[in-house]
Structure formats: C-alpha cells, structure tokens
C-alpha positions as a printed NumPy array, in Angstrom:
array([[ 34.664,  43.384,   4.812],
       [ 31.14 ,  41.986,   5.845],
       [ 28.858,  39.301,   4.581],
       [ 26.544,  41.669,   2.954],
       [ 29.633,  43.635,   1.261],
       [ 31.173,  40.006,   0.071],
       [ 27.753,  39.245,  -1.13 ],
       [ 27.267,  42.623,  -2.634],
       [ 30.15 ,  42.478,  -4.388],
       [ 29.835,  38.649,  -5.761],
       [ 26.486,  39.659,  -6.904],
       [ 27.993,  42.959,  -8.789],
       [ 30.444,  40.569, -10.343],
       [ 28.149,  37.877, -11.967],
       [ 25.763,  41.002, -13.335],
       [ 29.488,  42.273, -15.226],
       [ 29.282,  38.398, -16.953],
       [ 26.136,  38.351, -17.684],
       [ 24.82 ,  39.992, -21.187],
       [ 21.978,  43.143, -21.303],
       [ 19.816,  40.711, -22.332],
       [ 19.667,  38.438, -19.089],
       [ 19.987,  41.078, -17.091],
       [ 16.939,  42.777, -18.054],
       [ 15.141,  39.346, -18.045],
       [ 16.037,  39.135, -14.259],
       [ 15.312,  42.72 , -13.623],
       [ 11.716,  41.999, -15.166],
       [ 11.25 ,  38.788, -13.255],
       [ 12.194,  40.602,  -9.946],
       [  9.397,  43.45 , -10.229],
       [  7.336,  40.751, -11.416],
       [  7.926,  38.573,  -8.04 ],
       [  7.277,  42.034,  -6.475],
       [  3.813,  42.703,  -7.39 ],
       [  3.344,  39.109,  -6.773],
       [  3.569,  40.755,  -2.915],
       [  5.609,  37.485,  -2.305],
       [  8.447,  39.351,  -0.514],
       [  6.406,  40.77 ,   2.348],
       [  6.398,  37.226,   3.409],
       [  9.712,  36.43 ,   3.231],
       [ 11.763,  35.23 ,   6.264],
       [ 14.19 ,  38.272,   7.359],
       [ 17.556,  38.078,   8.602],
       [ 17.421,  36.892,  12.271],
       [ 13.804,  35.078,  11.549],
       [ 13.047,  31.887,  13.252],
       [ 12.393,  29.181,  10.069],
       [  9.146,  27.176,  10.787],
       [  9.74 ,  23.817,  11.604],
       [ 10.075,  20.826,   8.196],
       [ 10.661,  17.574,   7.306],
       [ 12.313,  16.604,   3.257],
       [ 13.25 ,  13.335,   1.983],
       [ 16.766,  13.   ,   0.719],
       [ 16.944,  11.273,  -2.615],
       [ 16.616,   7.655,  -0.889],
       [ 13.828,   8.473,   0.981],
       [ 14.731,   8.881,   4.432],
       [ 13.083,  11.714,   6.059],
       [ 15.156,  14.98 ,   7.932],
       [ 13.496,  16.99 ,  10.114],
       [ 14.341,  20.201,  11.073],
       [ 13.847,  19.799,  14.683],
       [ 16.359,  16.91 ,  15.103],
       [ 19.016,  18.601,  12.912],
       [ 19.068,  21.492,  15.384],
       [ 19.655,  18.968,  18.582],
       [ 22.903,  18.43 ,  16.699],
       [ 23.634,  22.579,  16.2  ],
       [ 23.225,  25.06 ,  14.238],
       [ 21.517,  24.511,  10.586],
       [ 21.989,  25.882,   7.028],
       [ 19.641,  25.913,   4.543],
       [ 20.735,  26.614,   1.178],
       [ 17.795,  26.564,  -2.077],
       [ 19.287,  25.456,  -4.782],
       [ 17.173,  25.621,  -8.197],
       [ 19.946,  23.928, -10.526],
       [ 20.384,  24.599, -14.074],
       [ 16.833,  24.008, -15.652]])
C-alpha cells in the first residue's frame, strides 16, 4: 500500500466517526478556503519549503537552514484542539 492510499484510507476512516453535521461544516469550510484561491499557493509534493526561523516555547530560535546541515526535516502543522 502507498502513503497516499494509507492516508486515503485514515482520512476515509475519521469521516465514518465523525457525525453529518461536522462533516458538512468541513465540507463548507473547504470550498470556502477554495474561493479564498489559497490553494494555488500551496507548496506541492516535491516543493522546496522557503527558508524559516520559530522560537520553541523557551525562546531559542531554529532555523531551517541549520536543521537541514543535520538531514532531512519534517514539518508537521499542528492546530490543537481550540
């Protein structure tokens, strides 16, 4: 199986948990991000990320550029539980 079927599928299995309700709320906020014309500016697979720098919660600063010296890098965005 590839990534994009695992992915497929773990995104086919949170819509079965979730109720009508939320899903149409997503569905809604999707075509809304659409028109938005947000995700024609999106990074594609394979896209080179511009370079950053974020503070970790103490303050000290991580760039980018020095965490790729060390290899590869994952970024994960993470929007919690509001």
């Amino acid at each position: 199986m590839t990534l994009q079927e695992r992915l497929n599928a773990m995104k086919e299995a949170a819509r079965g948990k979730m109720s009508a309700e939320i899903r149409a709320i997503m569905a809604r906020a999707l075509e809304q991000l659409k028109a938005t014309g947000q995700l024609q500016k999106a990074l594609g697979p394979g896209a080179m990320m511009p370079e950053f720098a974020l503070e970790d919660p103490d303050g000290k600063l991580f760039r980018s550029s020095e965490l790729l010296q060390k290899g590869p890098l994952v970024v994960n965005f993470y929007r919690g539980s509001w």
